[in-house]
C-alpha positions as CSV (number, residue, x, y, z in Angstrom):
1,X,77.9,119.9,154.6
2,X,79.3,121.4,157.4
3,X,76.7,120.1,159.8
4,X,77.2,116.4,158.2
5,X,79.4,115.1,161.0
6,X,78.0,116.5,164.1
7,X,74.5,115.2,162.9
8,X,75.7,112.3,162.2
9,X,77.7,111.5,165.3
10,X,74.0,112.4,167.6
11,X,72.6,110.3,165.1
12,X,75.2,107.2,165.9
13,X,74.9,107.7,169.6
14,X,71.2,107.6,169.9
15,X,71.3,104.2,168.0
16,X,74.1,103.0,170.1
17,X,71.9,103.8,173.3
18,X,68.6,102.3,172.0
19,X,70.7,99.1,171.1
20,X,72.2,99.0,174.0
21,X,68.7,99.8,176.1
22,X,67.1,97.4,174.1
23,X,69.8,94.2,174.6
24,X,70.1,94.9,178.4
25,X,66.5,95.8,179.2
26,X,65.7,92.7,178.0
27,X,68.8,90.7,180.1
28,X,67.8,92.4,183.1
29,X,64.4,90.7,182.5
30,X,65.2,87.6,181.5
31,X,67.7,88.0,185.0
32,X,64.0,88.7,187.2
33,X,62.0,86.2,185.7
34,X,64.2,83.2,185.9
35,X,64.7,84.5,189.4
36,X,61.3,84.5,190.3
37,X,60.8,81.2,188.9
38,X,63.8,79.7,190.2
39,X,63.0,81.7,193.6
40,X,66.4,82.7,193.6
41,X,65.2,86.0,195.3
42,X,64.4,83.7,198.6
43,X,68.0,82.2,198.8
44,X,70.2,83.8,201.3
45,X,73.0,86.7,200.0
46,X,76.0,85.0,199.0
47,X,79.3,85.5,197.1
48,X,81.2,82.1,197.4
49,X,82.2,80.8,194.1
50,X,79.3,77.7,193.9
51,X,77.0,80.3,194.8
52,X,78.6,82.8,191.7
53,X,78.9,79.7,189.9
54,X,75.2,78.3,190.3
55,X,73.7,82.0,190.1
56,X,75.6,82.2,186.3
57,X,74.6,78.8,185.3
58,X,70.8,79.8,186.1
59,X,71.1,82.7,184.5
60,X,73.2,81.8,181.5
61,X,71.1,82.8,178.8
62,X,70.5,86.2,180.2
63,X,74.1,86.8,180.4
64,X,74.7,85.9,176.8
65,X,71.8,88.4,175.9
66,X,74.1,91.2,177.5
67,X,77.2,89.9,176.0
68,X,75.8,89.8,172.8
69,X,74.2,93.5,172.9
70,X,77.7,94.7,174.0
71,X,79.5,93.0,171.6
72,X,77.1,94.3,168.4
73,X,77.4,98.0,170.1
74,X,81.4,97.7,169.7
75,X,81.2,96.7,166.2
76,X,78.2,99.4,165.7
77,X,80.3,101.9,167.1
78,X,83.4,101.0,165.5
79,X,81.5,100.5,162.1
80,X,79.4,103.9,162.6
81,X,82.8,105.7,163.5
82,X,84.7,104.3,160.1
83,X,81.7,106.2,158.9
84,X,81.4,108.9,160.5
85,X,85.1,109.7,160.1
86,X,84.7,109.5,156.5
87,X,81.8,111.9,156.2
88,X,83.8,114.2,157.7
89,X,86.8,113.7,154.9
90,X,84.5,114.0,152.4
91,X,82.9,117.3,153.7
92,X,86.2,118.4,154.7
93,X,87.4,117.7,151.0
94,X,84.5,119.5,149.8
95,X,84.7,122.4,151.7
96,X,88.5,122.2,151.0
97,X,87.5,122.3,146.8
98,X,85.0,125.1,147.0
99,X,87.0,127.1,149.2
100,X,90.1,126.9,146.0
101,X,87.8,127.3,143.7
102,X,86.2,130.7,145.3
103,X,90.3,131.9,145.9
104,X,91.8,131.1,142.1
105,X,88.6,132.2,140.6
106,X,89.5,135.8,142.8
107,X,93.1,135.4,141.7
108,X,92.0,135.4,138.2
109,X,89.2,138.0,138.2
110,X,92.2,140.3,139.9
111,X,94.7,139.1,136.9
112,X,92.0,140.0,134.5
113,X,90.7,143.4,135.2
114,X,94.2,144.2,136.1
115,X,95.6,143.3,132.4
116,X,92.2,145.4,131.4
117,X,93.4,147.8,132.9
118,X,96.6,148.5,130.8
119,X,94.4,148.4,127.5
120,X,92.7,151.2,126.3
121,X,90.7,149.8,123.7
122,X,89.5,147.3,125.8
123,X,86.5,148.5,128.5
124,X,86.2,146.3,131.9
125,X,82.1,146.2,130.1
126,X,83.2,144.2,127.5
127,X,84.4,141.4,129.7
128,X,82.7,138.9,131.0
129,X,85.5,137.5,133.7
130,X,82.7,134.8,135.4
131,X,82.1,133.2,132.1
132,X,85.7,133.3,130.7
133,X,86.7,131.7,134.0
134,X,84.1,128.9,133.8
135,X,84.9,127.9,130.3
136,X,88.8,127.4,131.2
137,X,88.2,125.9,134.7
138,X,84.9,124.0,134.2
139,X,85.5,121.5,137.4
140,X,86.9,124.3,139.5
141,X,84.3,123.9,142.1
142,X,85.2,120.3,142.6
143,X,88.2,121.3,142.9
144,X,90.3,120.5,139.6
145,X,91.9,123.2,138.0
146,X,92.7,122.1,134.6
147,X,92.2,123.2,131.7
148,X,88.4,122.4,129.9
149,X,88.7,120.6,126.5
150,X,86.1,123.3,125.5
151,X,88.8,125.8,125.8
152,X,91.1,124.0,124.1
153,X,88.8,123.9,121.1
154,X,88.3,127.6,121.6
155,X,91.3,128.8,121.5
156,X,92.3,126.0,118.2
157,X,88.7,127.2,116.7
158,X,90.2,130.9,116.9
159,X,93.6,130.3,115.4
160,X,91.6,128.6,112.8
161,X,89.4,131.9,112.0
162,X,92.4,133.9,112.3
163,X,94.4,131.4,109.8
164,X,91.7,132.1,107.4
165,X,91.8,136.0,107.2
166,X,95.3,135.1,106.6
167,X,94.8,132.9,103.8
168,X,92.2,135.3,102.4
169,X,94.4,138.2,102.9
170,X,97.5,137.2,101.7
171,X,95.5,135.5,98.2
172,X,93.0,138.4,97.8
173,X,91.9,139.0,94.4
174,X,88.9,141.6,93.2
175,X,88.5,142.2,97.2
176,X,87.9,138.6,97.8
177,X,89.2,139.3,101.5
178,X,86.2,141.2,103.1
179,X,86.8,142.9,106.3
180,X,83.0,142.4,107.2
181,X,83.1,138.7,106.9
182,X,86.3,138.8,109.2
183,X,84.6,140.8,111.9
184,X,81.5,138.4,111.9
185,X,83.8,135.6,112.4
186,X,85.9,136.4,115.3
187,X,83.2,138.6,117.3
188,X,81.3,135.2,117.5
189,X,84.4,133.5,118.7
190,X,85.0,135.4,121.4
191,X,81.4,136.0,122.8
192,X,81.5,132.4,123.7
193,X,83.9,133.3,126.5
194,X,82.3,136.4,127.2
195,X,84.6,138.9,125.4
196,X,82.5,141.5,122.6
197,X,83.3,143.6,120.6
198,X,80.9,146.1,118.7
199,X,80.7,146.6,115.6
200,X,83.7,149.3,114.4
201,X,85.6,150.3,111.2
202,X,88.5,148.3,109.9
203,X,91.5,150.6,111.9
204,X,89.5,150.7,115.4
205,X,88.1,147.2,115.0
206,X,91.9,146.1,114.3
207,X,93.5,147.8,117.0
208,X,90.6,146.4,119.6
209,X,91.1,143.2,118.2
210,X,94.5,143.5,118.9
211,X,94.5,144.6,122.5
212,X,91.9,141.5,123.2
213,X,94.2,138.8,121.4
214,X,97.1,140.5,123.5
215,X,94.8,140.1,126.8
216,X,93.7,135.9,125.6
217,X,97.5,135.8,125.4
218,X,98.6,137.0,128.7
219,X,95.9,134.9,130.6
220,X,96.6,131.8,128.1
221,X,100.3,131.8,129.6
222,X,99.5,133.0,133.1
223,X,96.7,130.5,133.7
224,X,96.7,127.3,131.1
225,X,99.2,125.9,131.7
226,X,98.9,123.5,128.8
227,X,101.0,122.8,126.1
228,X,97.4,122.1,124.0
229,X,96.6,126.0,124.3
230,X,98.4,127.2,121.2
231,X,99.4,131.1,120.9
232,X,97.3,132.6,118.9
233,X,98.5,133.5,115.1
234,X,100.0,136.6,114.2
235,X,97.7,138.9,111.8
236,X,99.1,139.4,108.6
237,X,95.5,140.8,107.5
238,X,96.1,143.9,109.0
């Protein structure tokens, strides 16, 4: 892209000068040859006005040849330059876009391993920042940094799983709430935006589970800023 306008501009000239090589070449010879047939070559030098006058008249349609080449090379020009001009907005935009994109996606990789940091039951393998980015910010490249209706659903799809352990929890009869089934259900949540979690016993798995809801949570209110990102329920399954 960033090549666009400079190609483009050679490219407009070159046109411009065949045009205008073209038009005037052919004046200039519609100039000799009514000249020659008119023997106008023979006549004596002369600059008086009937001899400027006669010499246009006799050459008339020449003359409009060359005005009307010079008058289409203006409007090409001018027309090629509106062009031109925007090609180079647009590549300017673009370049503009990718260059915010490649800065807020190093903002939040930063953010991320940073918060990862301050967790100890959460490893900087078990993250996958690129894809987590890419599902909040899906049009970053072009520039738009909102946030993706697919992370919306994520994060409501969550809340949902997490509402249900509740339920399960809070109405368990004859072990009716199984810890297995609970696992299952939120480590496939989160691998969709690139978070996993092995398999662990109830108190680890709980206390990793917690330390990853707590990290969704800081970069939910950091980042999306979006009143259709809900927080994330509180755990009464525990």
């Amino acid at each position: 892209m960033n090549n666009m306008s400079p190609r483009s501009v050679v490219v407009l000239l070159v046109v411009l000068l065949l045009v205008a090589a073209s038009g005037y070449l052919l004046s200039l010879a519609s100039i000799v040859s009514t000249a020659l047939h008119d023997h106008l070559f023979s006549k004596s030098f002369c600059l008086r006005e009937d001899c400027i006058e006669y010499w246009t008249k006799a050459n008339d349609y020449s003359l409009s040849v060359a005005k009307a080449t010079s008058d289409f090379v203006v409007a090409l020009a001018t027309a090629g330059g509106i062009v031109v001009a925007l090609m180079t907005y647009v590549s300017n935009v673009s370049n503009s876009a990718l260059a915010n994109h490649i800065n807020h996606y190093a903002i939040f990789q930063t953010y991320v391993i940073n918060e990862v940091a301050k967790r100890d039951r959460v490893t900087p393998s078990s993250v996958d920042i690129f894809l987590w980015y890419n599902t909040i910010f899906m049009e970053s490249r072009v520039g738009l940094m909102r946030v993706s209706d697919k992370y919306k659903k994520f994060t409501g799809e969550l809340n949902d799983r997490i509402a249900l352990s509740n339920d399960k929890a809070k109405h368990a009869t004859d072990g009716s709430y199984r810890y297995t089934e609970h696992q299952a259900r939120i480590k496939e949540k989160l691998i969709e935006i690139g978070i996993s979690i092995s398999a662990q016993p109830r108190n680890d798995f709980y206390e990793i589970e917690d330390q990853v809801f707590s990290l969704i949570g800081a970069v939910n209110q950091s980042f999306c800023f979006s009143s259709e990102i809900p927080r994330l329920h509180t755990r009464i399954y525990v």
